[in-house]
N, CA, C and O atoms as CSV, one atom per row, in Angstrom:
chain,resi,resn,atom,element,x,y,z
A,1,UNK,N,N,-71.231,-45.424,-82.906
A,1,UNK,CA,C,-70.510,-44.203,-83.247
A,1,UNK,C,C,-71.264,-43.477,-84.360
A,1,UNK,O,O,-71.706,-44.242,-85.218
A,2,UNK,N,N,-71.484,-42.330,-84.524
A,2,UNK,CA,C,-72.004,-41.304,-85.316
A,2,UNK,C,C,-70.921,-41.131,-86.249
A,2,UNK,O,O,-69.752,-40.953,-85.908
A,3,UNK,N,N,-71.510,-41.213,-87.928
A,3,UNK,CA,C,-71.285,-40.601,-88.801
A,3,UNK,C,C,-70.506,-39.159,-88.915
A,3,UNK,O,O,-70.923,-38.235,-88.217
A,4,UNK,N,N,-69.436,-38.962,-89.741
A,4,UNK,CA,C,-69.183,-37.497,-89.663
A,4,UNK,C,C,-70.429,-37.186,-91.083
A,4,UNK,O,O,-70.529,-35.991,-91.364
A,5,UNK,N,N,-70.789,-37.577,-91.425
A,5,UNK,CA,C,-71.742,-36.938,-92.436
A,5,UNK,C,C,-73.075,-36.633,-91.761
A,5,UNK,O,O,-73.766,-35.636,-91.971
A,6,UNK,N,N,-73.457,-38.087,-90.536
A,6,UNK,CA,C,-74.660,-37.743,-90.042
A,6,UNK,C,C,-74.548,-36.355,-88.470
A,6,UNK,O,O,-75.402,-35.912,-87.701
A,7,UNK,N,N,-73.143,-36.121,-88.623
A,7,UNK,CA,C,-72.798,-35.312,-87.589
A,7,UNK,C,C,-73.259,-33.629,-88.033
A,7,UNK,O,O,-73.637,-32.665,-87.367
A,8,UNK,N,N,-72.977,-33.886,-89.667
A,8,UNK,CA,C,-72.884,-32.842,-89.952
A,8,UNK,C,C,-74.620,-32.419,-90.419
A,8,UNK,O,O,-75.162,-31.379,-90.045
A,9,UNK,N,N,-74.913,-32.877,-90.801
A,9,UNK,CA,C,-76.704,-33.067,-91.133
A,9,UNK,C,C,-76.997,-32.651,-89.745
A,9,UNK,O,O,-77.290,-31.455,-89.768
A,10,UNK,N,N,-77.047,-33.183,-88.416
A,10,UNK,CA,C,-77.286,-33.057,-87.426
A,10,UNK,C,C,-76.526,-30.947,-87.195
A,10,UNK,O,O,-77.143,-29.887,-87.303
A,11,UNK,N,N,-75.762,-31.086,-87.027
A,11,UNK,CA,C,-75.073,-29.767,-87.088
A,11,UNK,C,C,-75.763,-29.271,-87.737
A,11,UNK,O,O,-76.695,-29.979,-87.356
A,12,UNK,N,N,-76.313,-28.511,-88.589
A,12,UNK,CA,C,-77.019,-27.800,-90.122
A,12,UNK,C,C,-78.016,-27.765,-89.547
A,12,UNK,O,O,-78.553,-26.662,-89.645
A,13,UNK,N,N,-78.728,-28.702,-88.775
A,13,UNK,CA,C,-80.117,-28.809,-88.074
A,13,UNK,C,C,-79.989,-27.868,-86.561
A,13,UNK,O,O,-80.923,-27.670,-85.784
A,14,UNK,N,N,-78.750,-27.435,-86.427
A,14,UNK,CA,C,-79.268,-26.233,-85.301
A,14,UNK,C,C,-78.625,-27.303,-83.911
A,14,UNK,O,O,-78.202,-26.700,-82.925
A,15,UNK,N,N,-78.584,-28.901,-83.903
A,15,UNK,CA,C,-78.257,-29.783,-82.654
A,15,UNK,C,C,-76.976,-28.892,-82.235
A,15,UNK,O,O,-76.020,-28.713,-82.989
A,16,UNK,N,N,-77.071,-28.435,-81.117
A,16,UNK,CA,C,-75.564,-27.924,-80.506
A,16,UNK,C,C,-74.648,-29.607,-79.450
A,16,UNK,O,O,-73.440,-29.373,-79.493
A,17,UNK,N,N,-74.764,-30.269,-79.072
A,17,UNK,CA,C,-74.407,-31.535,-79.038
A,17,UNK,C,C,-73.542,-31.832,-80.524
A,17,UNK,O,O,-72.318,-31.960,-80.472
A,18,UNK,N,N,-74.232,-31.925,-81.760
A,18,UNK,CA,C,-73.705,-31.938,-83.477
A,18,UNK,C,C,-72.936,-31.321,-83.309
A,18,UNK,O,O,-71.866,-31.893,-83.098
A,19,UNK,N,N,-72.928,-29.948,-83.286
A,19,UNK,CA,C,-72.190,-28.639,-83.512
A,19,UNK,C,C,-70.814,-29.350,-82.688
A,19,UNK,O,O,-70.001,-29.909,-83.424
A,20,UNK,N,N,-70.595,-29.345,-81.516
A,20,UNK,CA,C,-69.655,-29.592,-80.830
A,20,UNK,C,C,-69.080,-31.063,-80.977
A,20,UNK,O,O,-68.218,-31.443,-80.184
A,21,UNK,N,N,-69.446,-31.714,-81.766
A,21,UNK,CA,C,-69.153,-33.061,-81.584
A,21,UNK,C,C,-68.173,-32.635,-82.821
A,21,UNK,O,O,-66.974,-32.676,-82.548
A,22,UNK,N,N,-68.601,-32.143,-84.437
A,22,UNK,CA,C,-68.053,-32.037,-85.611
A,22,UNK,C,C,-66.775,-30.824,-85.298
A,22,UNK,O,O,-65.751,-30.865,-85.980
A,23,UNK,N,N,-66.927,-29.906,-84.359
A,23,UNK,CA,C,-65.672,-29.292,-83.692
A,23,UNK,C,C,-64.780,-29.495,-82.963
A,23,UNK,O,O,-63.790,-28.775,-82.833
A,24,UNK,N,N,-65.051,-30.684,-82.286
A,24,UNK,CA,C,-63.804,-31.464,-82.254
A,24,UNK,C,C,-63.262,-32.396,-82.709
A,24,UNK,O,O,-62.296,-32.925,-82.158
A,25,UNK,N,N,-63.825,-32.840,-83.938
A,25,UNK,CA,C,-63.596,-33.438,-85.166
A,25,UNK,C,C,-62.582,-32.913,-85.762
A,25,UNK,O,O,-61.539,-33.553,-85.897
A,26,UNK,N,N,-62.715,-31.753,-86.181
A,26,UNK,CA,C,-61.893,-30.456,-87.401
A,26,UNK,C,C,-60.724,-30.227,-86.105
A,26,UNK,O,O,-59.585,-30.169,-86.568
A,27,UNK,N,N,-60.757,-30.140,-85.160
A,27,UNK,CA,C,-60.194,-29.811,-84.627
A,27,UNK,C,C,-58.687,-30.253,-83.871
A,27,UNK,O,O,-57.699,-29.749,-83.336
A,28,UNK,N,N,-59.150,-31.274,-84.160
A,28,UNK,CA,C,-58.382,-32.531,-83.489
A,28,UNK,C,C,-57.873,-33.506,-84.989
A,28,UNK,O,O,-57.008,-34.382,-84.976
A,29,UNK,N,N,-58.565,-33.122,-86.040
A,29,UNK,CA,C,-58.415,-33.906,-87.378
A,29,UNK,C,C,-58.455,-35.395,-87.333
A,29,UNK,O,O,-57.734,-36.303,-87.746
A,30,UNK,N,N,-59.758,-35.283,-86.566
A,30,UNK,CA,C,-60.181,-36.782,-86.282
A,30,UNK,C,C,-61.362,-37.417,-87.395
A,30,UNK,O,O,-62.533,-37.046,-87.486
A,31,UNK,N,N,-60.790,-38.304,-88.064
A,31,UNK,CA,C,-61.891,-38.730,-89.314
A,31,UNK,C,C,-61.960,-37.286,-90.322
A,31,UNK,O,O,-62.924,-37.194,-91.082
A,32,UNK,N,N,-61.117,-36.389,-90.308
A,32,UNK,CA,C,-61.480,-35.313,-91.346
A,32,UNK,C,C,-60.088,-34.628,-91.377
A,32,UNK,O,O,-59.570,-34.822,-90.277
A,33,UNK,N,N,-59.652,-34.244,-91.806
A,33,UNK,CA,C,-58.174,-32.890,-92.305
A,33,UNK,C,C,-58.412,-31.659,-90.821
A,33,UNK,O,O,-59.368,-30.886,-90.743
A,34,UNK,N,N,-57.466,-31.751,-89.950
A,34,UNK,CA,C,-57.829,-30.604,-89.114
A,34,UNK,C,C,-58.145,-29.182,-89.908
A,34,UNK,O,O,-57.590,-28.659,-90.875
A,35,UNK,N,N,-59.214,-28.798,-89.131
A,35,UNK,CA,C,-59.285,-26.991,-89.705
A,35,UNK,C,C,-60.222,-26.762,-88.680
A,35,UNK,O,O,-61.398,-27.026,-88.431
A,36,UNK,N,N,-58.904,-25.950,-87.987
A,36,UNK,CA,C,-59.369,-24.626,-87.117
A,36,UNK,C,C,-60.691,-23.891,-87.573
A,36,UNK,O,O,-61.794,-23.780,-87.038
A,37,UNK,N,N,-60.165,-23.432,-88.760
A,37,UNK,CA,C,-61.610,-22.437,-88.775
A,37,UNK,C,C,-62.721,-23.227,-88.564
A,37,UNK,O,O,-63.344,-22.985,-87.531
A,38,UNK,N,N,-63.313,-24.507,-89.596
A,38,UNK,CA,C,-64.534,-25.047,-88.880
A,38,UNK,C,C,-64.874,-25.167,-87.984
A,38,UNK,O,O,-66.020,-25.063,-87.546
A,39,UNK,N,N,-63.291,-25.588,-87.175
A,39,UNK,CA,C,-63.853,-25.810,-85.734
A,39,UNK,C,C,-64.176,-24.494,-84.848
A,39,UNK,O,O,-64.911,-24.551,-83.863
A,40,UNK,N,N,-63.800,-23.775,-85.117
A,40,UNK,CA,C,-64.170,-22.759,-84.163
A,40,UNK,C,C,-65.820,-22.366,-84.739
A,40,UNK,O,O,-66.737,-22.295,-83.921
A,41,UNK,N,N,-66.027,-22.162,-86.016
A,41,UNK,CA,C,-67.448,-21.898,-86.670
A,41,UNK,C,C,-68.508,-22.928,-85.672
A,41,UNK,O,O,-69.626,-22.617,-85.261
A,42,UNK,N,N,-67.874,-24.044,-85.473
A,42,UNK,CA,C,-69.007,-25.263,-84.750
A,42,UNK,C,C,-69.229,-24.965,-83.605
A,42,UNK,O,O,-70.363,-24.923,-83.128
A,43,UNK,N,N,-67.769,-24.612,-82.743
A,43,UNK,CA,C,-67.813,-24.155,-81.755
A,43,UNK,C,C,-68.386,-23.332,-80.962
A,43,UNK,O,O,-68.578,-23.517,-79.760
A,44,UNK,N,N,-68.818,-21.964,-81.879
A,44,UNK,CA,C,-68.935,-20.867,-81.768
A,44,UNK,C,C,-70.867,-21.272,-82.016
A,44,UNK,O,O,-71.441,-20.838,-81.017
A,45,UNK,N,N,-71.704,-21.807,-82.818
A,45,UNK,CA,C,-72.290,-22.251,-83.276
A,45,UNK,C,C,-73.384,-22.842,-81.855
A,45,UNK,O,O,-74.535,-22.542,-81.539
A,46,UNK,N,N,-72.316,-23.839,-81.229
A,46,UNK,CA,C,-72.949,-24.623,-80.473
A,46,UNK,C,C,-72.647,-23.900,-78.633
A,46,UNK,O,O,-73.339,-24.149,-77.645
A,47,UNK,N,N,-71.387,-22.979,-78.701
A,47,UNK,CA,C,-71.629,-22.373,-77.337
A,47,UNK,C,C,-72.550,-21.252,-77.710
A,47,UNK,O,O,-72.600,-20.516,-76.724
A,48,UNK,N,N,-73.373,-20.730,-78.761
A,48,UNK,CA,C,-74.141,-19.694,-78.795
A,48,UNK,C,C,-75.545,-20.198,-78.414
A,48,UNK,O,O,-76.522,-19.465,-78.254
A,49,UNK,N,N,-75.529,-21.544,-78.288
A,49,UNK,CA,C,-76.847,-22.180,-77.777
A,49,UNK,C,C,-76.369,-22.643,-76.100
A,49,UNK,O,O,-77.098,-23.410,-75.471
A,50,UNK,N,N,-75.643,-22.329,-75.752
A,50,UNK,CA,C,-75.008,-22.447,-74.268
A,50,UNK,C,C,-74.800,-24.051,-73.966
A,50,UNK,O,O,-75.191,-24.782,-73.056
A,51,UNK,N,N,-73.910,-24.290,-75.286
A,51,UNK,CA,C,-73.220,-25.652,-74.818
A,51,UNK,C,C,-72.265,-25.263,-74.450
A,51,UNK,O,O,-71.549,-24.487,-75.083
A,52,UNK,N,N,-71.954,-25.863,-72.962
A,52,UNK,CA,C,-70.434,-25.649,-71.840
A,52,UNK,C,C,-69.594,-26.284,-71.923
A,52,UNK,O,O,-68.652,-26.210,-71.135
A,53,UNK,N,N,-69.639,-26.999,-72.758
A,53,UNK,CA,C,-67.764,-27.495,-73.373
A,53,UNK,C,C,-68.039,-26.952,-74.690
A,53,UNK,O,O,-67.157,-27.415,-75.414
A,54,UNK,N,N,-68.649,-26.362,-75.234
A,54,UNK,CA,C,-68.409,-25.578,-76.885
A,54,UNK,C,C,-67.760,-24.135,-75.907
A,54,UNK,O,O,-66.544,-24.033,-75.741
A,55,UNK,N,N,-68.486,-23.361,-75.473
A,55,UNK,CA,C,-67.740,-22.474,-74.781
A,55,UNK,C,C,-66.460,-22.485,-74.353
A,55,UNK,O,O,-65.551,-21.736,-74.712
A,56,UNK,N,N,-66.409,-23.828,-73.161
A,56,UNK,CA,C,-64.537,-23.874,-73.111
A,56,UNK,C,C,-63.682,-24.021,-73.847
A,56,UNK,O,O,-62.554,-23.552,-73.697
A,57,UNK,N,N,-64.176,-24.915,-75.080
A,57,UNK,CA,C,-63.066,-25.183,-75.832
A,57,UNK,C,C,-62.909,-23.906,-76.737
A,57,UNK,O,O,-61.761,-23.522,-76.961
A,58,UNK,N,N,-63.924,-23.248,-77.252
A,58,UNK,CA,C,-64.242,-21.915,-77.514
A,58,UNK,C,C,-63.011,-21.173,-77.043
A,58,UNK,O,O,-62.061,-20.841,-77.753
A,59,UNK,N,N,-63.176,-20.932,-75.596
A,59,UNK,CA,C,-61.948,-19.795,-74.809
A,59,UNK,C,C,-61.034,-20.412,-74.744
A,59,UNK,O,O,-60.107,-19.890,-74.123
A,60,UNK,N,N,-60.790,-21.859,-75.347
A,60,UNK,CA,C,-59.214,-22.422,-74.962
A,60,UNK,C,C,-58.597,-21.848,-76.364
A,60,UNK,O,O,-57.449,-21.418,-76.480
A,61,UNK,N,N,-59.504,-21.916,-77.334
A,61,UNK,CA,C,-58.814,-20.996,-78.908
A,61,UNK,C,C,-58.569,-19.980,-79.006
A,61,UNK,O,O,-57.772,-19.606,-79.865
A,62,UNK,N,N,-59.171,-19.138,-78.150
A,62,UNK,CA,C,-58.805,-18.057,-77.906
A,62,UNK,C,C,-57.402,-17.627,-77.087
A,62,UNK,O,O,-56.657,-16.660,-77.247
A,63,UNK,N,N,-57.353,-18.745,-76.149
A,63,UNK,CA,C,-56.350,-18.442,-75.035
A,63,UNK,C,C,-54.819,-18.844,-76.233
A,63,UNK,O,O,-53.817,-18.162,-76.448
A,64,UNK,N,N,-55.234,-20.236,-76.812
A,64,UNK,CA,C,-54.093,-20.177,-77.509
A,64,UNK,C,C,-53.448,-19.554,-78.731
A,64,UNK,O,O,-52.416,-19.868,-79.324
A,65,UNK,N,N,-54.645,-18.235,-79.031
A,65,UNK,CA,C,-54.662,-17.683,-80.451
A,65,UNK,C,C,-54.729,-17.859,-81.288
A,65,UNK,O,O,-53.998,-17.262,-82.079
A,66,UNK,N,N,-55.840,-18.996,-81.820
A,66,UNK,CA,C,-56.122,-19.841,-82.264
A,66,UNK,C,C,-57.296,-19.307,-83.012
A,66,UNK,O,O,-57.966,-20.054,-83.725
């Protein structure tokens, strides 16, 4: 299992895999305090490199107004 610290090092480094892994971290308030906003920042982060579950989960925040 990956680190949320080495998740986040990884994230910072541009990994969209990172990006999406630490957004559903925040998101889900798994190993960390949920927060939406990060998660969508990761989200947003890692579907801008055309990761296809950062994207869905992306439009599922949206769908729920989130």
């Amino acid at each position: 299992m990956t680190s949320l610290q080495d998740l986040m090092i990884r994230a910072q480094q541009g990994d969209p895999e990172a990006q999406y892994q630490l957004a559903l971290k925040y998101d889900k308030g798994d190993e960390t305090p949920q927060d939406l906003r990060a998660a969508f920042n990761f989200y947003l982060q890692a579907a801008r490199q055309n990761h296809p579950s950062a994207q869905a989960a992306l439009g599922d925040m949206f769908r729920r107004g989130e």
